[in-house]
C-alpha positions as CSV (number, residue, x, y, z in Angstrom):
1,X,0.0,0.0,0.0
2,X,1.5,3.8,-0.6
3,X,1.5,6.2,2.5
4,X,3.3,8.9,3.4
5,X,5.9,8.0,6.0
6,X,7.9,10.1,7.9
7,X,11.2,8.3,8.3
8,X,13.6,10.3,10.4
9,X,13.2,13.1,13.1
10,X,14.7,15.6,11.9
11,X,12.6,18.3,9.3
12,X,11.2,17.3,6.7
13,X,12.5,13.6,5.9
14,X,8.6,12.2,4.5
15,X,8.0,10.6,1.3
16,X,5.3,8.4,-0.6
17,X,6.6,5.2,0.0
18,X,5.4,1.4,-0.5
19,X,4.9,-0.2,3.0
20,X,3.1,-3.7,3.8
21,X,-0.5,-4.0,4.2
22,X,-1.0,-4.2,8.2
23,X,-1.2,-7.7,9.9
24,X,-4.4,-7.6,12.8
25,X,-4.9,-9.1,15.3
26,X,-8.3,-10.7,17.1
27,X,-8.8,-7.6,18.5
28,X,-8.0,-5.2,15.3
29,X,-9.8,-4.3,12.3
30,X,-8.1,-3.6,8.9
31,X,-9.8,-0.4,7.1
32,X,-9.3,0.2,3.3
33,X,-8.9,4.1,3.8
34,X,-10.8,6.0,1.1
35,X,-10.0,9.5,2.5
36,X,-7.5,11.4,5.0
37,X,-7.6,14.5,6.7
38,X,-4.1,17.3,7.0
39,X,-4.5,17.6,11.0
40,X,-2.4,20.4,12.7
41,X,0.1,18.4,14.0
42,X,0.7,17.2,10.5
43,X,2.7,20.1,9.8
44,X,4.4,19.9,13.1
45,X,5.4,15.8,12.5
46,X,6.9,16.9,9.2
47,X,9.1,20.1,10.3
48,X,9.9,17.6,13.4
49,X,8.2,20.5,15.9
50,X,6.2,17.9,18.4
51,X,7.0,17.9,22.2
52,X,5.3,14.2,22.3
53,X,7.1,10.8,21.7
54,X,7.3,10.0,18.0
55,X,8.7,6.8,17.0
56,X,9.9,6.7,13.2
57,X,9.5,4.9,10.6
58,X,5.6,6.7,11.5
59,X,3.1,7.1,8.9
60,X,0.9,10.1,8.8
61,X,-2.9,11.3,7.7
62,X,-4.2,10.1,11.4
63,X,-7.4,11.5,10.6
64,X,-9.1,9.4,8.2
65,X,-12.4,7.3,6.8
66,X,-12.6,4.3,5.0
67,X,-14.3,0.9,4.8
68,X,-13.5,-2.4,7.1
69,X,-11.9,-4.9,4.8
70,X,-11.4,-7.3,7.9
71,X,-12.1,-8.0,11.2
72,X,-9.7,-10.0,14.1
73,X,-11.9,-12.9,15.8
74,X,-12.8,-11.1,18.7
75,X,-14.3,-8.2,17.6
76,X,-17.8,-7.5,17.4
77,X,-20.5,-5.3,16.0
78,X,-18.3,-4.8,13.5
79,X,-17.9,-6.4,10.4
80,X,-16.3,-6.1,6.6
81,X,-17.8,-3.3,4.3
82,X,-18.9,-1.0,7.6
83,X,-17.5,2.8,6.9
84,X,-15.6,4.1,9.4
85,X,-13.7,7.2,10.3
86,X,-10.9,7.6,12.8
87,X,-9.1,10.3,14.8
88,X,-6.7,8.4,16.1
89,X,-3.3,10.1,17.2
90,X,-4.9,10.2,21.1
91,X,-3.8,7.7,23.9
92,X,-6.3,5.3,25.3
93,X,-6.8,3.1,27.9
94,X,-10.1,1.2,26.8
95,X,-11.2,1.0,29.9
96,X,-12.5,4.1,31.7
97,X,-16.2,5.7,30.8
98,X,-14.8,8.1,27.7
99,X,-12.8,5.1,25.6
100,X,-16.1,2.9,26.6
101,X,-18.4,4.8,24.8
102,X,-16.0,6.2,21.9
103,X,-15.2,9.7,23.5
């Protein structure tokens, strides 16, 4: 799949490249992104101007819709061909009140 990868931290440093599609697991969904969003930070990841951990190779456009291509074996109420959108650059624990009912 093509995405556009920031490889090193240091300004600039991002290209289009080819990268794997991702492997999921039970608890993952794969989504066939059909649109992405230019966040703020996005700007700030590629002149290397974020205070917050950044691991590289990263790839950017966190903000993003698409359709479910496939599901991991333990998830439910979702399924292949469900649209989707994302926002997801935020930490989450996946267990208090706000990450239990998708806030």
């Amino acid at each position: 799949m093509r995405a556009v990868v920031k490889y090193k931290r240091e300004d600039g440093n991002t290209e289009v490249r080819d990268v794997p599609v991702p492997e999921i697991g039970p608890s993952d969904v794969l989504v066939k992104v059909a649109y992405i969003g230019i966040c703020g930070s996005d700007p700030h990841m590629f002149h290397n101007q974020v205070s917050y951990p950044m691991a590289v190779p990263i790839i950017l456009g966190h903000e993003f819709s698409g359709t479910i291509e496939k599901v991991g074996s333990d998830v439910k109420n979702w399924k292949p061909g469900d649209r989707v959108t994302a926002e997801t650059h935020a930490r989450f624990c996946g267990k208090c009140v706000l990450c239990k009912t998708n806030n």
